[in-house]
N, C-alpha and C positions, 0 to 999 in steps of 0.2 A: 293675575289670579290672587284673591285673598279668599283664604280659606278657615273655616269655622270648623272645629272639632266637638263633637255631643257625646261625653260619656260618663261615667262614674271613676270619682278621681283615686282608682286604686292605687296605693304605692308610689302618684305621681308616675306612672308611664306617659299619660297622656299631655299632659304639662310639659313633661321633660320631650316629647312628641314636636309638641305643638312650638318649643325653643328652638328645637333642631330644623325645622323647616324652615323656619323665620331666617334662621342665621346663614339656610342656603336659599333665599332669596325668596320664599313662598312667605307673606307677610301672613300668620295661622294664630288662631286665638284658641284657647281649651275652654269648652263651658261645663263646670258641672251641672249634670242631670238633675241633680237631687239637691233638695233645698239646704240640707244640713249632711255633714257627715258623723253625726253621734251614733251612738249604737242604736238607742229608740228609733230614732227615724230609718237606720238600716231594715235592724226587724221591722217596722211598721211596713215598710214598703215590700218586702216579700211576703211579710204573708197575703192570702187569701181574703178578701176577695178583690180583685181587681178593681173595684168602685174608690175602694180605700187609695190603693194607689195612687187612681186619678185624681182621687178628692187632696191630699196631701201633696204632690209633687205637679198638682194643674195649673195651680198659680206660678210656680216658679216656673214652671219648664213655657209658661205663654210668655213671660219677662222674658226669656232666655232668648228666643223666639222672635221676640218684639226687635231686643237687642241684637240679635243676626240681623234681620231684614233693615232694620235703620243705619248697621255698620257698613253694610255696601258690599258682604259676604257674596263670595261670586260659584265658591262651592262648600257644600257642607257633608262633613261626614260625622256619619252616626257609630258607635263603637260599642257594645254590647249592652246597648242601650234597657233598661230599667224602666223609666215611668215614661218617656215620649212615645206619643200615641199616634196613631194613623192621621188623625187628623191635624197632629203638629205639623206632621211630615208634609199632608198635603199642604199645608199653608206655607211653610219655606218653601217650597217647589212652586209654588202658583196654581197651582191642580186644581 
């Protein structure tokens, strides 16, 4: 099993996550969501309207994406995910 983690890297939970598992034997990568973690890009991506969203964190989170599928990622979890979209999802899954 190697496992891919998707979420917003608050506080380092998910890093310090994705260490912990590695070190029990689940080889696990953190990706963040979002392309930056400055304040702009935080506000930018909650607010309204959701186009915005997509438009700002679409390119990265397809990189993000690209890079699961080309690493050989055999399960992926998604964590209070932010900008990944249905149609990410379906594209990691095969759907």
């Amino acid at each position: 099993m190697k496992l891919a983690i998707i979420g917003n890297s608050s506080f380092g939970y998910l890093d310090r996550l994705a260490k912990h598992a590695t070190a029990r034997g689940a080889p696990t990568v953190f990706f963040d969501e979002r392309p930056s973690n400055d304040v702009r890009t935080k506000l930018l991506l909650r607010l309204p309207p959701k186009a915005i969203v997509h438009r700002i964190g679409g390119i990265h989170i397809r990189q993000v994406c690209e890079r699961i599928l080309a690493g050989g990622f055999t399960h992926v979890l998604i964590v209070f995910a932010e900008v990944i979209g249905a149609e990410d999802i379906r594209r990691l899954t095969g759907c």
